[in-house]
C-alpha positions in Angstrom: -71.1 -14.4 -6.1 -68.4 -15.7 -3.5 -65.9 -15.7 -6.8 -67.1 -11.6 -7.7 -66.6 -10.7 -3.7 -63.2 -12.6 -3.7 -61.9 -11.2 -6.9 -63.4 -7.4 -6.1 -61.3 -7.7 -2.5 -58.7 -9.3 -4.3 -58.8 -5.6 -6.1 -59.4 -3.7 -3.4 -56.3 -5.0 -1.4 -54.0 -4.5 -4.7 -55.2 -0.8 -5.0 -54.5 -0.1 -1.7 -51.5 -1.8 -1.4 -50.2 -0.2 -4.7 -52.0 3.3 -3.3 -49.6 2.8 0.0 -46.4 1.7 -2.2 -47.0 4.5 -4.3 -47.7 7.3 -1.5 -44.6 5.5 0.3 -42.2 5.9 -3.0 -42.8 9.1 -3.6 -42.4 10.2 0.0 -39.0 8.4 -0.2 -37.9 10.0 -3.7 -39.2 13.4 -2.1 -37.1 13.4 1.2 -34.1 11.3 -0.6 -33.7 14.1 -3.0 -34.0 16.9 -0.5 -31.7 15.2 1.9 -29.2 14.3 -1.0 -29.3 18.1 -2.1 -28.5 19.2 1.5 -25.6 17.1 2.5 -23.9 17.6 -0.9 -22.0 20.7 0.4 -20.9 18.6 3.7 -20.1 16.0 1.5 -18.3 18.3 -0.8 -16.1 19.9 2.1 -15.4 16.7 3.2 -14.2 15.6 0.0 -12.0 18.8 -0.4 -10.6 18.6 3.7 -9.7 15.1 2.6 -8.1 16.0 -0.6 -5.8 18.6 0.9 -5.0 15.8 3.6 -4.0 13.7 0.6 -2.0 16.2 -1.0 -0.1 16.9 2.2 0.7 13.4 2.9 1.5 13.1 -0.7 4.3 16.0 -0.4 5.5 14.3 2.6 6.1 11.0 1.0 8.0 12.6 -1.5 10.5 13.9 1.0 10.6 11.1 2.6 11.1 9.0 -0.6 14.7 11.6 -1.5 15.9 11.4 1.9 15.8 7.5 1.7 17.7 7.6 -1.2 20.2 9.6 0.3 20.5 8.0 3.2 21.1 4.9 1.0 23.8 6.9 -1.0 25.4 8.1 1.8 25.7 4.5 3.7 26.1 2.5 0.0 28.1 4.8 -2.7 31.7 4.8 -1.9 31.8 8.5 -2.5 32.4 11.7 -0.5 29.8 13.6 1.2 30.7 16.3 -1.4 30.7 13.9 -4.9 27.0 13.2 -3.1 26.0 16.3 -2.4 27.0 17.4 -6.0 25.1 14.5 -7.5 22.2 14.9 -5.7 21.4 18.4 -6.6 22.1 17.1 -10.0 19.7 14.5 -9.7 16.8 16.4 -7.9 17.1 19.3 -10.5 15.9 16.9 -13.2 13.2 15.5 -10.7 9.7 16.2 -11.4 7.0 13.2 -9.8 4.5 14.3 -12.2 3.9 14.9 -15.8 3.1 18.9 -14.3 6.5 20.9 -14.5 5.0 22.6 -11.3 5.8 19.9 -9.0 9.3 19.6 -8.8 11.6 19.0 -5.8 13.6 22.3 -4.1 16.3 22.9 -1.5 18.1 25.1 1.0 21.7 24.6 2.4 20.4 26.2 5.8 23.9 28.8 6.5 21.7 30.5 9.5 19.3 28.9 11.4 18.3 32.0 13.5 17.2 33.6 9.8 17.7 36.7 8.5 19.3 37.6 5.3 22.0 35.4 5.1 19.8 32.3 6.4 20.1 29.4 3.4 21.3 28.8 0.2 19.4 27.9 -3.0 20.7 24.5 -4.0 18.2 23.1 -6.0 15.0 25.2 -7.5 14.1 24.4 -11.2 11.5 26.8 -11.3 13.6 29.6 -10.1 17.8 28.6 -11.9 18.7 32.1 -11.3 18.6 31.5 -7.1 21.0 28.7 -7.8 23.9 29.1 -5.5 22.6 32.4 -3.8 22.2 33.3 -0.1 17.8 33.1 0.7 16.5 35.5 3.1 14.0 34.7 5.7 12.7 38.9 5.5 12.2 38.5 1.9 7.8 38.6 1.8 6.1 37.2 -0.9 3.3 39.0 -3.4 1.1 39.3 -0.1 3.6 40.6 2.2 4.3 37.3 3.9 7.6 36.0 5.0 6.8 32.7 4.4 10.9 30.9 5.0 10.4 32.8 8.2 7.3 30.8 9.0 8.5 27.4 7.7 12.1 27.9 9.5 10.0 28.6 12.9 8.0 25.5 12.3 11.1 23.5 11.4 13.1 24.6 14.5 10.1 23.2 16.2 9.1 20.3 14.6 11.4 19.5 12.2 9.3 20.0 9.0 6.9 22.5 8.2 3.9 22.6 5.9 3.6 26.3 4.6 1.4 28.6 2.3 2.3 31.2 0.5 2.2 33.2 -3.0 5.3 32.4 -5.6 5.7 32.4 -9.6 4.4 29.3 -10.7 7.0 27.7 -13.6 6.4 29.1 -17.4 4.6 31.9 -16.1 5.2 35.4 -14.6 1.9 35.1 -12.6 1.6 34.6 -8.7 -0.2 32.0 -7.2 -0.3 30.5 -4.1 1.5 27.3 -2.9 1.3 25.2 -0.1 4.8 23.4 0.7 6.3 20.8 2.9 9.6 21.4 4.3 11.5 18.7 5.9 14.8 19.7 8.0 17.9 17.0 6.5 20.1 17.2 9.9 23.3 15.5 7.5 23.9 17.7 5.1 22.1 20.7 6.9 19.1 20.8 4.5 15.7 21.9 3.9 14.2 19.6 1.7 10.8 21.1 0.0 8.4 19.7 -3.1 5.2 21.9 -3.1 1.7 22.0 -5.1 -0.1 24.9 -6.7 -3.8 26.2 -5.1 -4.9 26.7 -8.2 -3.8 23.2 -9.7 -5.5 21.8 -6.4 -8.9 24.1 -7.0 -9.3 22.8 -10.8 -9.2 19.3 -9.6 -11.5 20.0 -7.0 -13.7 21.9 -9.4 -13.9 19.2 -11.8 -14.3 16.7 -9.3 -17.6 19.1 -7.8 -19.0 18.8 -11.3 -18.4 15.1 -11.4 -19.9 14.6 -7.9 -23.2 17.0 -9.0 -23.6 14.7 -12.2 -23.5 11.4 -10.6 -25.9 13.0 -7.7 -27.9 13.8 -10.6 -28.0 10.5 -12.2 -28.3 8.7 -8.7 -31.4 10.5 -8.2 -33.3 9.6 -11.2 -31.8 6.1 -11.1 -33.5 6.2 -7.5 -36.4 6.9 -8.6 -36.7 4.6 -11.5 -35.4 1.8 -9.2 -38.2 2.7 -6.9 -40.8 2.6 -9.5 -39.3 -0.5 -10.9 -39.5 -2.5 -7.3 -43.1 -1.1 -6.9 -44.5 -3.3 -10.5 -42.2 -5.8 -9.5 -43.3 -6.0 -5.8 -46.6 -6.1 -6.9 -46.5 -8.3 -10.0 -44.7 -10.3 -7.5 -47.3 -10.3 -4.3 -50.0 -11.4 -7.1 -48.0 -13.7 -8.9 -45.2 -15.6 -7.2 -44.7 -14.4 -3.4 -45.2 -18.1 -2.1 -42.3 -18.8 -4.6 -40.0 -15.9 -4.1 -40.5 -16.7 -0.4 -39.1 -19.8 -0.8 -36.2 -19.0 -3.2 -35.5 -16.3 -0.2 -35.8 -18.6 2.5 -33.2 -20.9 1.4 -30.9 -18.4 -0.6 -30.7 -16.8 2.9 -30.1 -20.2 4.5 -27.0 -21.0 2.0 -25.7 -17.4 2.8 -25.4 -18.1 6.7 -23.8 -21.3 6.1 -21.0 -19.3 3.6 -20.6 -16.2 5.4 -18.0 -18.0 7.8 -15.6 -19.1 4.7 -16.6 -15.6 2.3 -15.2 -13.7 5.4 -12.1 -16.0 5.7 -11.7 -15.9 1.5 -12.2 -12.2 1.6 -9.4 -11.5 4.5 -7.1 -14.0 2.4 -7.3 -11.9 -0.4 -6.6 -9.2 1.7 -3.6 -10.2 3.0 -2.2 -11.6 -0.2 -2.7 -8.0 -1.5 -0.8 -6.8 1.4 1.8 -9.2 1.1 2.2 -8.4 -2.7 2.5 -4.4 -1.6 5.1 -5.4 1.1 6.8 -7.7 -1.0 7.5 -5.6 -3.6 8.5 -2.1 -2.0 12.4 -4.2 -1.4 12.7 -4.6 -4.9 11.7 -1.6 -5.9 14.4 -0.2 -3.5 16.9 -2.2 -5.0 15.4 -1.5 -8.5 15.9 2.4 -8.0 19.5 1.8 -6.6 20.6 -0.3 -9.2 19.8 2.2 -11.8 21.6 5.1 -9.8 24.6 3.1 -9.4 25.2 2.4 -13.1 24.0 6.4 -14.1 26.8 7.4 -11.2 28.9 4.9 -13.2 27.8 6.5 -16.1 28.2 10.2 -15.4 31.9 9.1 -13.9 32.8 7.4 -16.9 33.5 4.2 -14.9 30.7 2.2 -16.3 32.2 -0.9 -18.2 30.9 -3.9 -19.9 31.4 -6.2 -17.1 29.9 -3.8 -14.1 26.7 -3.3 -16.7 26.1 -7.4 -17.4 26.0 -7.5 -13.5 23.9 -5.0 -12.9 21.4 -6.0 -15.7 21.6 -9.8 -13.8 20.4 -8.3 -10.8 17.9 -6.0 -12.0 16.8 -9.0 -14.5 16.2 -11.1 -11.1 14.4 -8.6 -9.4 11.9 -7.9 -12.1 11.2 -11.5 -12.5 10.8 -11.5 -8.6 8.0 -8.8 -9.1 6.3 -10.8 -11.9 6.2 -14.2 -10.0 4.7 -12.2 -7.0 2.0 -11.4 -9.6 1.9 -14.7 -10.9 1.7 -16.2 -7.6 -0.8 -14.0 -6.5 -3.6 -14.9 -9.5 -1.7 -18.9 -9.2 -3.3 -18.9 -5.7 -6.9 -17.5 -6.4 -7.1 -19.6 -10.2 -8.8 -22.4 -10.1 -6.4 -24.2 -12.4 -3.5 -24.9 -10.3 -1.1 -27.5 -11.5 1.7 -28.9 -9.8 5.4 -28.7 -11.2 8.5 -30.5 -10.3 11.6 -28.1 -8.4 14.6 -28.4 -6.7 13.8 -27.3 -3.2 17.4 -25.9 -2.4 16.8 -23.8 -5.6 13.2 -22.7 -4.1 15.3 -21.3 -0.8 18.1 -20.1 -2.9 15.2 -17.1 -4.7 13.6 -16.7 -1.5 16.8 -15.7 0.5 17.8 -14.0 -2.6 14.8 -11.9 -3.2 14.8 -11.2 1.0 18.0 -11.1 1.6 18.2 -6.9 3.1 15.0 -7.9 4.9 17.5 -9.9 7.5 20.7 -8.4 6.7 19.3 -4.8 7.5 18.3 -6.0 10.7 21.8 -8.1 11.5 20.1 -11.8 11.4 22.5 -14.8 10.4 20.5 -17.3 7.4 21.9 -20.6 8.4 20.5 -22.9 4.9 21.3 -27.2 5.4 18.9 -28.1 2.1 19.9 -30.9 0.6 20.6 -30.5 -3.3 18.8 -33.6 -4.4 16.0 -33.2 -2.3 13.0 -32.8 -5.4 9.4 -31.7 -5.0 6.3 -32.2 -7.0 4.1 -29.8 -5.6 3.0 -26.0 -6.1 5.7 -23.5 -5.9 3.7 -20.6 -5.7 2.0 -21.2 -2.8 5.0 -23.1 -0.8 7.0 -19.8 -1.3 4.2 -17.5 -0.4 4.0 -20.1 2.8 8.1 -20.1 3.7 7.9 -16.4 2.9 5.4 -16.0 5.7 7.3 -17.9 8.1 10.3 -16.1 7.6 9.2 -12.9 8.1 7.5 -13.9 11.2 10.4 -15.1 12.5 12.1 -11.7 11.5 9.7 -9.6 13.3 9.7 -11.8 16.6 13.9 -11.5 16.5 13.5 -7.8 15.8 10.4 -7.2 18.4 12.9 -9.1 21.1 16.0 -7.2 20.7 17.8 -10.7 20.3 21.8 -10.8 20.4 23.0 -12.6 17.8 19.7 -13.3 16.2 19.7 -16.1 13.5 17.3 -18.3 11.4 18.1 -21.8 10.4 16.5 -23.7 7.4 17.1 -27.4 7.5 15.6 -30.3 5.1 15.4 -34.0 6.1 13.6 -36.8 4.5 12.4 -40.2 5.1 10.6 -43.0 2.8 7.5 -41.0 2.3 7.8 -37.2 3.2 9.8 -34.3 3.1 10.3 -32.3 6.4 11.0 -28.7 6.1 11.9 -26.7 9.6 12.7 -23.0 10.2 13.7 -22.2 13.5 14.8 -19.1 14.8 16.3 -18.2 18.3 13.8 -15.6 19.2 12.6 -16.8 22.2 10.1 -19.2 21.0 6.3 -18.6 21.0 4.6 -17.1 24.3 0.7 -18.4 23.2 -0.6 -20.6 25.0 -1.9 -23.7 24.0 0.5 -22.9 21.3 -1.3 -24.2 18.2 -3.7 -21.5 19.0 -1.6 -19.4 16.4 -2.9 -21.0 13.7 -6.5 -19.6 14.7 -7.9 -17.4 12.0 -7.9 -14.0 12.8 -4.9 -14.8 15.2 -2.2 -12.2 15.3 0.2 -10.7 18.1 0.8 -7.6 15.8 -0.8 -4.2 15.7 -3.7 -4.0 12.8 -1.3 -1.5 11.5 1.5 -3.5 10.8 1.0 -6.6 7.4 0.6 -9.8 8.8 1.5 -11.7 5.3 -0.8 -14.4 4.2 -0.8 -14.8 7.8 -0.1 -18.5 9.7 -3.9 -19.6 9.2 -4.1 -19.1 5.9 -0.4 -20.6 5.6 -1.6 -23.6 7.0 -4.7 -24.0 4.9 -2.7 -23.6 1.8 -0.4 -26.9 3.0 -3.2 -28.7 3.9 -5.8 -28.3 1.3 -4.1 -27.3 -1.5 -0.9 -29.4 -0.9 -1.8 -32.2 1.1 0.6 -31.3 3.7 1.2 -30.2 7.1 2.3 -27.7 9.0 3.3 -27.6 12.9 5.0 -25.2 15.5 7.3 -26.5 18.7 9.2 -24.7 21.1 12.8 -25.9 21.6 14.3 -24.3 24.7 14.7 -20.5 23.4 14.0 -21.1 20.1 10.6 -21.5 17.9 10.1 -24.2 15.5 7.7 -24.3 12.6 8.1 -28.0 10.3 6.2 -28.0 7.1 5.6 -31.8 6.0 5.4 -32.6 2.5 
């Protein structure tokens, strides 16, 4: 009887506990829906405000990419302000940053700058050949009666750059549609620099990405729901079955996540910054990439380019690429878990760091003062003791550059003894300001703005040599200057 009473309020709790789940589920699939449905348009304004915030930033690294590569003309071609004017235009009139025709580079030699009809000259347009070399008004309107140079010139006088909209003839087509373009003012040459994006190019990717967001609203719901049905047999096959045991497998899955969560967090900013390193690493040689390959077309064009200027310039562009692909390399070495060690010349090790970094310090004036013994040998992991000297150089870069030192310089010395190699950087910076001053190696530890990389930062720099390399890594101030020793 006890049994029948037991079992019959064993029932009656599972009915109304599956009665409550249920009533619960579909009050949550109800108001998830209707709540899903009516922040779709926010979410879908949202989505379009940011996209336009893209594009514009987009537009505006573009400029900004051309007028680094004149500036670099300008200070490294030993050519005339004219020869790179003329190759310029020559080069931006074949300059598209997309496989669309429609987003190509244009630009004005401003004559004016108070406007009117005499106000610029077409320099480069691809869209429009027949403005080449003509005077631009600033009262000319476009197909809705808009003078549109008028507004970007205002904004330009102003600002210095401009983004504008406006109606023109998009390229293969006699059609108008409207355009918004940044403008960017080029104060050595006198030019207005301007890439610029279709509406209607903009609106098709918008649309398409509406009908994407509606479908995988759609498919979110139902999944929702299905999920929520699913959890309801599972909660209660679970409650009748095996809640002591799930308990349990909880209890102490939750246990081994709060003893992890320290090291996760510091394995997840690592990857982070290596991420960040790789990006910052490889924007140099991409610069040097891009001007290696203008130099030899300039050779090119001016019928200069011989044997011996190309085998150079393929050496350099050959060491640069297979900078970029040990970056890589490094990068999964780091994170695999089979590491092995390799035998290297250390000097040689220096030798492709300074090489690889070399307009990191010579943009910003800083003497490389290298005393490596050539004999000295390792047996270690090159990956990560270049990722780790890497750091520590660029540290001492920014600390050189942050003080405004006179006659800033970095020195790289190598001594050894019976049983270790010590490797010291030091740099005349001023030395380190923290106090106690091993407190840099804190995780998390940084004297920079978030905004700015902090490498594989000097926590992670000092994990790597102790852990992975057996080694150790400390920081001294000597009068002026800081120290860091890496012992091997």
């Amino acid at each position: 009887m006890n049994n029948n009473i037991e079992k019959n309020l064993l029932k009656t709790i599972l009915f109304i506990y599956i009665a409550i789940s249920s009533s619960m589920i579909l009050a949550i699939s109800f108001f998830y829906v209707k709540n899903t449905q009516d922040n779709f348009e926010k979410q879908l304004l949202k989505y379009k405000s940011d996209y336009y915030i893209e594009i514009e930033n987009s537009l505006k690294m573009k400029i900004t990419m051309v007028m680094d590569i004149l500036d670099y003309n300008i200070k490294n071609l030993n050519l005339s302000q004219d020869e790179i004017k003329k190759y310029t235009i020559n080069f931006l009139n074949n300059l598209t940053f997309e496989e669309n025709s429609s987003n190509y580079i244009f630009v004005y030699e401003v004559l004016n700058f108070e406007g009117g009809d005499n106000f610029a000259k077409m320099l480069v347009n691809p869209n429009r050949p027949d403005l080449f070399g003509k005077d631009i008004s600033t009262n000319e309107e476009d197909g809705n009666g808009k003078k549109f140079r008028e507004e970007f010139l205002e904004n330009i006088k102003k600002y210095g750059e401009s983004y504008t909209r406006y109606s023109y003839k998009k390229p293969d087509s006699k059609a108008l549609q409207y355009k918004l373009s940044y403008f960017k003012y080029y104060p050595h040459f006198n030019w207005i620099i301007a890439a610029g994006v279709y509406i209607d190019d903009i609106e098709n990717e918008l649309n398409l990405k509406k009908d994407e967001l509606k479908e995988e609203i759609r498919k979110q719901i139902i999944q929702n729901i299905i999920l929520f049905v699913i959890f309801l047999i599972i909660a209660i096959i679970t409650l009748a079955l095996i809640s002591n045991k799930i308990y349990k497998i909880l209890k102490n899955y939750k246990k081994q996540v709060i003893e992890n969560e320290k090291e996760l967090k510091v394995l997840n900013k690592s990857l982070e910054e290596m991420i960040s390193n790789i990006a910052h690493q490889w924007r140099q040689p991409l610069t040097e990439l891009s001007s290696i390959l203008m130099f030899i077309k300039l050779k090119f064009d001016t019928k200069t380019l011989d044997s011996k200027i190309m085998e150079n310039k393929i050496e350099d562009a050959t060491q640069v690429l297979e900078y970029m692909s040990h970056t890589i390399d490094d990068f999964r070495g780091f994170f695999s878990p089979k590491k092995e060690k390799e035998r290297f010349y250390l000097h040689e090790l220096i030798e492709n760091i300074l090489l690889i970094s070399s307009n990191m310090f010579k943009n910003n004036n800083i003497e490389i003062v290298s005393d490596i013994d050539k004999n000295i040998v390792l047996n270690s992991y090159l990956n990560e003791l270049q990722q780790v000297i890497l750091n520590i150089l660029k540290n001492a870069k920014d600390a050189l550059v942050e003080n405004n030192i006179k006659s800033p310089y970095i020195k790289i010395e190598a001594k050894v003894d019976e049983q270790n190699i010590y490797l010291s950087i030091t740099d005349n910076a001023g030395g380190i300001k923290t106090e106690p001053i091993n407190k840099i190696f804190e995780a998390y530890f940084t004297t920079k703005p978030q905004s700015q990389g902090t490498g594989i930062g000097l926590y992670m720099s000092k994990m790597i040599l102790e852990k992975s390399m057996k080694g150790k890594l400390f920081v001294e101030n000597i009068e002026d200057k800081a120290r860091f020793t890496i012992k091997l």
